[in-house]
Backbone and ligand atoms as CSV (ligand in chain L), in Angstrom:
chain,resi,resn,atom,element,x,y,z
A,1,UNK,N,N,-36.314,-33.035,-13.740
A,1,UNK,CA,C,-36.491,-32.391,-12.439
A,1,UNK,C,C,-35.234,-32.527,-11.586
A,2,UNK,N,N,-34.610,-31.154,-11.012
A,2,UNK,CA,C,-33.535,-31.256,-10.279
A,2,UNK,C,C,-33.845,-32.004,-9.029
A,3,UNK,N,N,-33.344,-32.559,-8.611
A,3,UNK,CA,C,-33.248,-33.757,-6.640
A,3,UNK,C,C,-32.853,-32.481,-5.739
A,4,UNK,N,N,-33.432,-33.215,-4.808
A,4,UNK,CA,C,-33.178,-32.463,-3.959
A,4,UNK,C,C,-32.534,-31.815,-3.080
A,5,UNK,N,N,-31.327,-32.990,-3.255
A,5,UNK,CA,C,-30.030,-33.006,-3.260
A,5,UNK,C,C,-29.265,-32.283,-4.227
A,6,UNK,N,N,-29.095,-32.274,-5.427
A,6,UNK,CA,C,-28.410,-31.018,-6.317
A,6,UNK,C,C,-28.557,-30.029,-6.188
A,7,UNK,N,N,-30.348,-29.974,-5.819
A,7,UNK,CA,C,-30.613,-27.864,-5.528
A,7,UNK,C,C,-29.593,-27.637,-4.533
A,8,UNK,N,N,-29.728,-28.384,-3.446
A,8,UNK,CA,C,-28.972,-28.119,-2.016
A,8,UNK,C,C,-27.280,-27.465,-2.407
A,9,UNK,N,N,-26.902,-28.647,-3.517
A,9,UNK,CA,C,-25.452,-28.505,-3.573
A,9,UNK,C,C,-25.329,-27.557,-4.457
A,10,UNK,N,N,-26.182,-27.273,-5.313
A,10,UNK,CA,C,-25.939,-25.872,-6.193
A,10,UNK,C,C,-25.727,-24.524,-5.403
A,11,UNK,N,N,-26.971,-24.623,-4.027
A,11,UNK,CA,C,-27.264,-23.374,-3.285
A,11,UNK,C,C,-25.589,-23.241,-2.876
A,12,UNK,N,N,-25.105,-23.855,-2.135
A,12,UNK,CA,C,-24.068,-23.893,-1.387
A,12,UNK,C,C,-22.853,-23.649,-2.363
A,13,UNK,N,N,-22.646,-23.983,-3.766
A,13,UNK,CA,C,-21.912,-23.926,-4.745
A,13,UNK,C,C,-22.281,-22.028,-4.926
A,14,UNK,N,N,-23.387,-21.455,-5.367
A,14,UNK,CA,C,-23.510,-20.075,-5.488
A,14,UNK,C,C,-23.355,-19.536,-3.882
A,15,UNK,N,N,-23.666,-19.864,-3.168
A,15,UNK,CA,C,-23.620,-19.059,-1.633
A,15,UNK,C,C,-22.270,-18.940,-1.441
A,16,UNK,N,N,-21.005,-19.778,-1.826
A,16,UNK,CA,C,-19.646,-19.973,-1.415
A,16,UNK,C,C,-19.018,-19.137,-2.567
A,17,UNK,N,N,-19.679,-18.977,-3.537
A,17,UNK,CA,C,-18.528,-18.343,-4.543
A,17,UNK,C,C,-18.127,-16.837,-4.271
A,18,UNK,N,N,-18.612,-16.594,-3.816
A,18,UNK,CA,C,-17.755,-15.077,-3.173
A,18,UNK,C,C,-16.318,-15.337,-2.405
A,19,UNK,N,N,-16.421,-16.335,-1.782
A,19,UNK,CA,C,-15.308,-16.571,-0.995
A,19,UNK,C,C,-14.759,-16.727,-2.013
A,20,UNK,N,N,-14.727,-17.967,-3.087
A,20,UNK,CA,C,-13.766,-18.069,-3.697
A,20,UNK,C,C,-12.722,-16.913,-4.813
A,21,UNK,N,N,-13.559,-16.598,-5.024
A,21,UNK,CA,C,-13.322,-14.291,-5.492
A,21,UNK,C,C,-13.266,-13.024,-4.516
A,22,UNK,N,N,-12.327,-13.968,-3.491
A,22,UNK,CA,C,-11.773,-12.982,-2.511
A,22,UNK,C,C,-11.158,-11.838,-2.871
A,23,UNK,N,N,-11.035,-11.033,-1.768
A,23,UNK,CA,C,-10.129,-9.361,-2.184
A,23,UNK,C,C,-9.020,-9.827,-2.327
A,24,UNK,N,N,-8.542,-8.710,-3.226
A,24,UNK,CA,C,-7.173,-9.466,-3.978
A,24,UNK,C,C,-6.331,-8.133,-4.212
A,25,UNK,N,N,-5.381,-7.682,-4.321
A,25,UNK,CA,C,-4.840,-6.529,-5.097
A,25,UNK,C,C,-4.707,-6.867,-6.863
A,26,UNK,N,N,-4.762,-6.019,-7.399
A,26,UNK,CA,C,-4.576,-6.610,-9.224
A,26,UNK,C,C,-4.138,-5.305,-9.632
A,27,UNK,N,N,-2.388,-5.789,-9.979
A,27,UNK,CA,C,-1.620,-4.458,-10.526
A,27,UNK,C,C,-1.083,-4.132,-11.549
A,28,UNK,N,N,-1.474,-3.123,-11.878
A,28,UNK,CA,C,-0.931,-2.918,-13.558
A,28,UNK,C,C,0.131,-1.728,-13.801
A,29,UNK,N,N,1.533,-2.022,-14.143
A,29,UNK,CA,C,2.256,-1.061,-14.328
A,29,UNK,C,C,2.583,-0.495,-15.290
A,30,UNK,N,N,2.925,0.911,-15.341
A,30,UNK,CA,C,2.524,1.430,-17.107
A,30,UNK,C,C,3.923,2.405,-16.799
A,31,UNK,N,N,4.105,2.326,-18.173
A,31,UNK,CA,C,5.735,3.878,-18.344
A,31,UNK,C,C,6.804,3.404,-17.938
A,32,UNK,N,N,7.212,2.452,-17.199
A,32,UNK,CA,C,8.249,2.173,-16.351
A,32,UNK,C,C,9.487,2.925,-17.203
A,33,UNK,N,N,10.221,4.155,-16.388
A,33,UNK,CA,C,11.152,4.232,-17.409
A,33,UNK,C,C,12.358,4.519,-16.218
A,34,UNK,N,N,13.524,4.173,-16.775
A,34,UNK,CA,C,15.414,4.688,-15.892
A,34,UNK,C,C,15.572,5.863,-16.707
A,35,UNK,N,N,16.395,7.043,-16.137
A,35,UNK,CA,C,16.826,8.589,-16.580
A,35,UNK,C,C,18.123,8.052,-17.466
A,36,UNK,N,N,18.691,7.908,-18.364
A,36,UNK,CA,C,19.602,7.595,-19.146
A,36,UNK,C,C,20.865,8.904,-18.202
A,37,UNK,N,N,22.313,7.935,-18.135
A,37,UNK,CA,C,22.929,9.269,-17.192
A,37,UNK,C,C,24.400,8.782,-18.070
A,38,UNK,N,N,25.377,9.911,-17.884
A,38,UNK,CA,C,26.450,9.882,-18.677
A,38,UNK,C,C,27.509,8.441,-18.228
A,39,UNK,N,N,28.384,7.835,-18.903
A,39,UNK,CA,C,29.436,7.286,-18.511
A,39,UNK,C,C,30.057,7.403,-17.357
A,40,UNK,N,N,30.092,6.653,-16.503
A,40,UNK,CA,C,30.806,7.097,-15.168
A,40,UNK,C,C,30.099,7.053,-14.140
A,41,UNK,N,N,28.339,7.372,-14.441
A,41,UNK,CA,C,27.349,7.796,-13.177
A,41,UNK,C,C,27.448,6.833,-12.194
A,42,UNK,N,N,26.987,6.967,-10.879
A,42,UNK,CA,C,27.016,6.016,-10.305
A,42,UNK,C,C,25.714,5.695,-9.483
A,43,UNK,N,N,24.804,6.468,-10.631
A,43,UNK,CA,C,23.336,6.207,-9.550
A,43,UNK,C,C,22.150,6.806,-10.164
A,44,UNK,N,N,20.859,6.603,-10.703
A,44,UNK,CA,C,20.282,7.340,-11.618
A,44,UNK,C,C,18.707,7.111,-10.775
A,45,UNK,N,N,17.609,7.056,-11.565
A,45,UNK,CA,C,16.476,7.358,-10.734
A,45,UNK,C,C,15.314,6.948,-11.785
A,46,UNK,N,N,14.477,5.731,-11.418
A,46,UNK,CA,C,13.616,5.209,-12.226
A,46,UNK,C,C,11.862,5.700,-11.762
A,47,UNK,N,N,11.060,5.741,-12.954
A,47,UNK,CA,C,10.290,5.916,-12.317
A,47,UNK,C,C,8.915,5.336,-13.429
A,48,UNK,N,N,7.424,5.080,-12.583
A,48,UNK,CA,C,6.348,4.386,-13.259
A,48,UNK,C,C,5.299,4.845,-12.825
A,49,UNK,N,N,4.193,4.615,-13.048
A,49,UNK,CA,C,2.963,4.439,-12.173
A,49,UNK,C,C,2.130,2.963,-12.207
A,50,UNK,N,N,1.879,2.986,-11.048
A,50,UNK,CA,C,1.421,1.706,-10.428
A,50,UNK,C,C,-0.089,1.784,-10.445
A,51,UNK,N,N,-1.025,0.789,-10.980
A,51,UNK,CA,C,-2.108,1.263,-10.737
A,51,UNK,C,C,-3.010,-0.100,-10.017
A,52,UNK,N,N,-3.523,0.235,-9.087
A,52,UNK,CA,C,-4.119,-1.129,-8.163
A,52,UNK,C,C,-5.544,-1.113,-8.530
A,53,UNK,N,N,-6.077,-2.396,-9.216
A,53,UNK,CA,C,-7.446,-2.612,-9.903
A,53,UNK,C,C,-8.180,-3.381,-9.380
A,54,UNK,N,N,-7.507,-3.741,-8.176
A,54,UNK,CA,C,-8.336,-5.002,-7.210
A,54,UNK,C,C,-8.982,-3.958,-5.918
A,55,UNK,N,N,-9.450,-5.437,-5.308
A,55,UNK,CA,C,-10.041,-4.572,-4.043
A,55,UNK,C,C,-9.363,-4.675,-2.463
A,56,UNK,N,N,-7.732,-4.962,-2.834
A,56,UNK,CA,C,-7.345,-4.863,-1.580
A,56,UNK,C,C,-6.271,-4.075,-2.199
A,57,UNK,N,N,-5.179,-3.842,-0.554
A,57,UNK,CA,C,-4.291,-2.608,-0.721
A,57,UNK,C,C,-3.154,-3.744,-1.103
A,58,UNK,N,N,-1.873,-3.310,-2.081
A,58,UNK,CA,C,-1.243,-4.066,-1.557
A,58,UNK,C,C,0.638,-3.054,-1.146
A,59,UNK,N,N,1.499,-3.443,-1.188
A,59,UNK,CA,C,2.776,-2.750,-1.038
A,59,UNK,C,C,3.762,-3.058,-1.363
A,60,UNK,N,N,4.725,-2.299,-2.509
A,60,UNK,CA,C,5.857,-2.628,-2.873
A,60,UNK,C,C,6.846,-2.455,-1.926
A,61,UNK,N,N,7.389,-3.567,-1.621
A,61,UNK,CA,C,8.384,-3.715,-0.783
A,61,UNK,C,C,9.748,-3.746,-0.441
A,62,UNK,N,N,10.226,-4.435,-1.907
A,62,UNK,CA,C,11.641,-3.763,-2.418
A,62,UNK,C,C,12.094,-4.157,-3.460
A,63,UNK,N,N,12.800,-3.840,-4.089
A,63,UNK,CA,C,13.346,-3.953,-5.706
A,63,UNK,C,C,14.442,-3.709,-5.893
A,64,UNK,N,N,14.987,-4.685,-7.092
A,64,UNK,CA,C,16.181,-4.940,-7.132
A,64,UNK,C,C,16.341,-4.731,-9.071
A,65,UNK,N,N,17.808,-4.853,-9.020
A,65,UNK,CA,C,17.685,-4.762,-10.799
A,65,UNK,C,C,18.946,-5.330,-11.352
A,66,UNK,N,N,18.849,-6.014,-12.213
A,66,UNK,CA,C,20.346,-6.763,-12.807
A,66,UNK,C,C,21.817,-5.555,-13.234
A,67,UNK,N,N,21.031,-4.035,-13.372
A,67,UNK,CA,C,21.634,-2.984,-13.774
A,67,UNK,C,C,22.586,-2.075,-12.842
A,68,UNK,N,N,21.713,-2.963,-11.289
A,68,UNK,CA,C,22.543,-1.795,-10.307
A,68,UNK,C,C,22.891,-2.505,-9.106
A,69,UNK,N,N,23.706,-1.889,-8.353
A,69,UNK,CA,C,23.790,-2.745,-6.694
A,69,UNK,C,C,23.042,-3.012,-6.609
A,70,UNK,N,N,21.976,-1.490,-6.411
A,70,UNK,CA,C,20.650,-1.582,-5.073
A,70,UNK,C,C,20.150,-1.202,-5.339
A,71,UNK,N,N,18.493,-0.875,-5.070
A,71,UNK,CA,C,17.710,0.000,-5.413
A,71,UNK,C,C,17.065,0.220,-4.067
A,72,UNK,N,N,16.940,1.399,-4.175
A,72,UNK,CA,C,15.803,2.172,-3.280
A,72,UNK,C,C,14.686,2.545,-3.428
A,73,UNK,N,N,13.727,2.750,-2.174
A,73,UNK,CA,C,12.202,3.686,-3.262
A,73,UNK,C,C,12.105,4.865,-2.535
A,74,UNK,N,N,12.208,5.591,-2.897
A,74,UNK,CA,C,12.753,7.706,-2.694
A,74,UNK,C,C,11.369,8.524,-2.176
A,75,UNK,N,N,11.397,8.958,-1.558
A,75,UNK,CA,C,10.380,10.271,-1.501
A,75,UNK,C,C,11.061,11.197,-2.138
A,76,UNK,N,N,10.387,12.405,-2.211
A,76,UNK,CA,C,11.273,13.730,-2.529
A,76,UNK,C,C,10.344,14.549,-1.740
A,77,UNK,N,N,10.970,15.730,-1.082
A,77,UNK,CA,C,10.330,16.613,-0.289
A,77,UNK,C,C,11.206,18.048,-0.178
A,78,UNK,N,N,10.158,18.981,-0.173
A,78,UNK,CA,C,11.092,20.304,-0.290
A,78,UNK,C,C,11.463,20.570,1.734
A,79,UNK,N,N,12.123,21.012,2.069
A,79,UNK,CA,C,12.354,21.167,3.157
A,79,UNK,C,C,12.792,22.738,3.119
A,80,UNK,N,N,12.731,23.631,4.294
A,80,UNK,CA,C,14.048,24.792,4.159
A,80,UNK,C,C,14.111,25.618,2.698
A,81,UNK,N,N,13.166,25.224,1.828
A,81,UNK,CA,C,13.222,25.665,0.018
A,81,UNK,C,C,14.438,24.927,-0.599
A,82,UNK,N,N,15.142,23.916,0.252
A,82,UNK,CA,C,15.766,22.527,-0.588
A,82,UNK,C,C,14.804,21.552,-0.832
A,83,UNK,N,N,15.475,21.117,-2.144
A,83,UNK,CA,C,14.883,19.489,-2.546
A,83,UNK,C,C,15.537,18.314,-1.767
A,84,UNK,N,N,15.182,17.813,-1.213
A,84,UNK,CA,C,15.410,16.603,-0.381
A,84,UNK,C,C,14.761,15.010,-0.794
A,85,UNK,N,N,15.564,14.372,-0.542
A,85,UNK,CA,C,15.703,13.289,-0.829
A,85,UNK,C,C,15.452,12.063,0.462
A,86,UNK,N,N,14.270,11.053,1.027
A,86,UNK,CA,C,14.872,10.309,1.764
A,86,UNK,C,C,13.881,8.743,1.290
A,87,UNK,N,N,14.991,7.800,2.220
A,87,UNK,CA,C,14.746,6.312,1.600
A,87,UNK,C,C,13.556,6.061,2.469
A,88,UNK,N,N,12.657,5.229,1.556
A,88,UNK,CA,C,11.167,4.603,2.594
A,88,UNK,C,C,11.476,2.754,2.395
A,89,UNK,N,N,10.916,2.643,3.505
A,89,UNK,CA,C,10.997,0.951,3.387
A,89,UNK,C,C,9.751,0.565,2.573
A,90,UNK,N,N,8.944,0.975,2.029
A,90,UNK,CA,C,7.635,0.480,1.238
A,90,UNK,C,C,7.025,1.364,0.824
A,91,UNK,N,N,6.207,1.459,-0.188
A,91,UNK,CA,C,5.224,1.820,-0.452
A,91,UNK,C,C,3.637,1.786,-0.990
A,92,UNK,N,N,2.919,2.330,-0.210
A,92,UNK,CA,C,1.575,1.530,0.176
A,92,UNK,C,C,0.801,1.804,-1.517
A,93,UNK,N,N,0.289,1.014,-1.863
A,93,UNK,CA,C,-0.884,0.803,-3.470
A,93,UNK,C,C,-2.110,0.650,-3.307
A,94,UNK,N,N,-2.420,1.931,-2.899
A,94,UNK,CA,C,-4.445,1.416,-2.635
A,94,UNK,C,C,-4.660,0.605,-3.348
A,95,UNK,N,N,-6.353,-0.013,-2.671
A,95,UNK,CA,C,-7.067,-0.584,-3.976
A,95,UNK,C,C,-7.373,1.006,-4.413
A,96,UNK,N,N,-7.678,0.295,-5.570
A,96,UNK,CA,C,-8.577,1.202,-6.680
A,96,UNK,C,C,-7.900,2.626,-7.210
A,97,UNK,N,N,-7.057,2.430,-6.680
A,97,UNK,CA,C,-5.796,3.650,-6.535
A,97,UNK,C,C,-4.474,3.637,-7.747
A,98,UNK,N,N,-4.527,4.814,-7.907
A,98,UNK,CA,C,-2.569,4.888,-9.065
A,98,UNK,C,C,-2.282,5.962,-8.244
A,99,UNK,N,N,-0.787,4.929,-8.287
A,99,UNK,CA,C,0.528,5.615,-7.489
A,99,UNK,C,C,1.578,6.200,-8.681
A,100,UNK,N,N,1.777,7.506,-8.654
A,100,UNK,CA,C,2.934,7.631,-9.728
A,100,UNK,C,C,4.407,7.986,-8.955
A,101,UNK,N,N,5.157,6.904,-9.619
A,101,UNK,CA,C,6.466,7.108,-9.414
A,101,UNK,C,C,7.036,8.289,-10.631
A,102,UNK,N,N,7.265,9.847,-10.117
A,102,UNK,CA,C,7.480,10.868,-10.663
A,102,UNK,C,C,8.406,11.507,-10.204
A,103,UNK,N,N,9.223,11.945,-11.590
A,103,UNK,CA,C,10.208,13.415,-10.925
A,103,UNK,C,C,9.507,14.482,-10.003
A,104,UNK,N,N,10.299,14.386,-8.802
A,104,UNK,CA,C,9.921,15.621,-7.965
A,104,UNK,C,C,8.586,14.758,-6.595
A,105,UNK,N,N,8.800,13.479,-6.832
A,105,UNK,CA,C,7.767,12.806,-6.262
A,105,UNK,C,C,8.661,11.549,-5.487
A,106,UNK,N,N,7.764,10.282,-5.382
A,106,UNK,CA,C,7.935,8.909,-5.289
A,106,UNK,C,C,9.285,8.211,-6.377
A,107,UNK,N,N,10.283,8.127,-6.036
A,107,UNK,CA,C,10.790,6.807,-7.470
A,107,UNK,C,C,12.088,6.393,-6.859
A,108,UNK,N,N,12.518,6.013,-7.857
A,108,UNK,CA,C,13.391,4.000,-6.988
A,108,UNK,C,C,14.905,5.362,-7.911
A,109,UNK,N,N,15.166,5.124,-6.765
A,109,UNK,CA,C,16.944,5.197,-6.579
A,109,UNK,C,C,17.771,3.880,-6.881
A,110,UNK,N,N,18.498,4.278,-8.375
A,110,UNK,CA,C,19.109,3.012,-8.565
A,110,UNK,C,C,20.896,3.266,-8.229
A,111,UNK,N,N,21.800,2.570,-7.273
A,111,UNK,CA,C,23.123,2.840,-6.808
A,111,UNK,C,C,23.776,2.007,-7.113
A,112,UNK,N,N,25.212,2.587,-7.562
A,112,UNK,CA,C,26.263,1.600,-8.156
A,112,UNK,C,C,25.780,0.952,-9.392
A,113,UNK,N,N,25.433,1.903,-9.927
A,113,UNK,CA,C,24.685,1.056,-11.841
A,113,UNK,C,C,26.673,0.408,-12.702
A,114,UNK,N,N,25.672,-0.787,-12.727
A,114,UNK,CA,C,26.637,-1.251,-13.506
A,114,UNK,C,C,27.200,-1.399,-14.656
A,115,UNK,N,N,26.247,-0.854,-15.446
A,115,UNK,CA,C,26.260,-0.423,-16.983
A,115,UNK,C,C,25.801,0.812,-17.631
A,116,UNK,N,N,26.666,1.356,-18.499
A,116,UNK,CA,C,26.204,2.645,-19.078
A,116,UNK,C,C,24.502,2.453,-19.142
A,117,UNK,N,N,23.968,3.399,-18.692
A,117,UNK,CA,C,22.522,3.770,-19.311
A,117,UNK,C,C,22.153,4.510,-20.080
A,118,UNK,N,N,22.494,3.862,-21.678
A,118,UNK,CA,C,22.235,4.768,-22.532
A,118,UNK,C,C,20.419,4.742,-23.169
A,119,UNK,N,N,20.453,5.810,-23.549
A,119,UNK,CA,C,18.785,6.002,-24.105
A,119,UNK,C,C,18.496,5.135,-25.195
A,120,UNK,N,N,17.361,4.415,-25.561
A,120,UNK,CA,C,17.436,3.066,-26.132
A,120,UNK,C,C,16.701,1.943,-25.233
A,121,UNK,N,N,18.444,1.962,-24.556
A,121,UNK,CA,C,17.898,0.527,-23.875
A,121,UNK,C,C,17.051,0.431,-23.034
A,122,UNK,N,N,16.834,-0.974,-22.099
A,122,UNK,CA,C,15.897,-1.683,-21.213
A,122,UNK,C,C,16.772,-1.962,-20.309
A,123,UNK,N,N,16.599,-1.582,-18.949
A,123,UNK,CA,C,17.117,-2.839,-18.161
A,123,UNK,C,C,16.134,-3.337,-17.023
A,124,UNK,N,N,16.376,-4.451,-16.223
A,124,UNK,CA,C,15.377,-4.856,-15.878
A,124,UNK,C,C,14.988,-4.776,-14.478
A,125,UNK,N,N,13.536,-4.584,-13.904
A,125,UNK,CA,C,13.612,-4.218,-12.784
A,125,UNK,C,C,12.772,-5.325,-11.873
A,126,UNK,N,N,13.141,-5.645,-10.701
A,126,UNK,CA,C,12.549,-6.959,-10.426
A,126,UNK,C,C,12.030,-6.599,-8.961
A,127,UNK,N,N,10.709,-6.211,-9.110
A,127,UNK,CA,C,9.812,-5.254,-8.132
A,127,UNK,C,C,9.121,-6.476,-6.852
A,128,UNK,N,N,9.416,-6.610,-5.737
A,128,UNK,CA,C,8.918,-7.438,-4.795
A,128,UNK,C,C,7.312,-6.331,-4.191
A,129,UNK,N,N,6.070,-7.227,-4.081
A,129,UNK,CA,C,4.918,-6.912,-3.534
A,129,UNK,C,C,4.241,-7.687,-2.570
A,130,UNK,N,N,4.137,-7.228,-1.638
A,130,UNK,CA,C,3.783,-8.083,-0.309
A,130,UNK,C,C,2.442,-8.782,-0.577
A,131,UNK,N,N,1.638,-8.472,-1.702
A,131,UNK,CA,C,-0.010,-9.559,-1.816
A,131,UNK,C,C,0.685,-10.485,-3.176
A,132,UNK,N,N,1.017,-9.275,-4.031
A,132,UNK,CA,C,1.015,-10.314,-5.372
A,132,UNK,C,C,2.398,-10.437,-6.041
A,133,UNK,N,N,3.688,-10.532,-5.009
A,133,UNK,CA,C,4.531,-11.328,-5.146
A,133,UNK,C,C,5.740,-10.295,-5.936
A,134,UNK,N,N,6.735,-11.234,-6.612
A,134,UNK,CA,C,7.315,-10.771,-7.367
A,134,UNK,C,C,6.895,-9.952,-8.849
A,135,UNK,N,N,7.645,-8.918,-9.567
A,135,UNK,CA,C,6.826,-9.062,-10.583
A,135,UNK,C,C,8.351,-8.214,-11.781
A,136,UNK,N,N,8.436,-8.897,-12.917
A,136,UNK,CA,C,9.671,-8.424,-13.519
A,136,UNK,C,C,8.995,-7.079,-14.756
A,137,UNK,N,N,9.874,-6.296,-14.354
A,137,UNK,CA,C,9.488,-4.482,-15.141
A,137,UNK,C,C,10.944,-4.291,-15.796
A,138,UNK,N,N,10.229,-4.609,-17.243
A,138,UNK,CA,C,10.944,-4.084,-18.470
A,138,UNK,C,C,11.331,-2.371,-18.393
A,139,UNK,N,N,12.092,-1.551,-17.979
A,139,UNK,CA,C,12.298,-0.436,-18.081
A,139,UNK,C,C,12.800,0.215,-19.293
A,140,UNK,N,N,12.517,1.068,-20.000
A,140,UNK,CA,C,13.028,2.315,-20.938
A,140,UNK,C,C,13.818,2.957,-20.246
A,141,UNK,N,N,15.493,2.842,-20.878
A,141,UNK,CA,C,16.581,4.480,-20.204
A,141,UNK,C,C,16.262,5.149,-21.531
A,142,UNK,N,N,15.938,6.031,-20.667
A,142,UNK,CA,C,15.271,7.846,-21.842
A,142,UNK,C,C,15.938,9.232,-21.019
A,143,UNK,N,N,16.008,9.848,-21.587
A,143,UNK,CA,C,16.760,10.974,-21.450
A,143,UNK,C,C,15.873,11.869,-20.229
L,1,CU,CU,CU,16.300,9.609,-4.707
């Protein structure tokens, strides 16, 4: 026979466990790939989709890569019937939501690349997120 005291501490053990399985963001990145660009380039354009499986929002905030100065994260927008280009300081990752970083869309401007990007390789992308932190993205340069 359970005491009366254990039921108590069990109740309070199941009544609390929600808290402890708080909202969380939970992100899964798929495709990550860099545009492979000729000898000489000095700036190419990566792109993924992000997909948020938790139940909070969270936001990539900025990213960096061993391959380039700097990286940016791009809108693209037609303006005037030009393609336009401008820099965002973040970008927001619903829950329950995929974000695609796509040609003609969302994707990370990489400047001053420091190494040929030939098709083949990987280089690496080191993505900062304001809930769940740092997170390192193996990239594909593909044509
Ligand atoms: Cu761009």
């Amino acid at each position: 026979m359970i005491s009366k005291f254990i039921k108590a501490y069990l109740i309070i053990v199941v009544a609390t466990l929600p808290l402890f399985v708080s909202a969380s963001p939970k992100l899964k990145i798929d495709s990550p790939w860099v545009r492979a660009m000729p000898p000489g380039a000095s700036m190419t354009a990566g792109y993924m989709t992000i997909t948020n499986e938790g139940s909070e929002k969270d936001e990539l905030i900025s990213i960096s890569s061993t391959a380039a100065g700097s990286v940016e994260i791009h809108q693209s927008y037609i303006e005037n019937g030009m393609h336009q280009m401008k820099a965002v300081s973040k970008l927001e990752i619903p829950a329950g939501k995929k974000v695609n970083l796509s040609p003609g869309g969302y994707h990370l401007m990489l400047h001053n690349i420091k190494k040929d990007l030939q098709p083949g390789k990987d280089i690496i992308l080191n993505a900062k997120f304001k809930k769940s932190g740092n997170k390192k993205i193996l990239a594909k340069v593909r044509k």
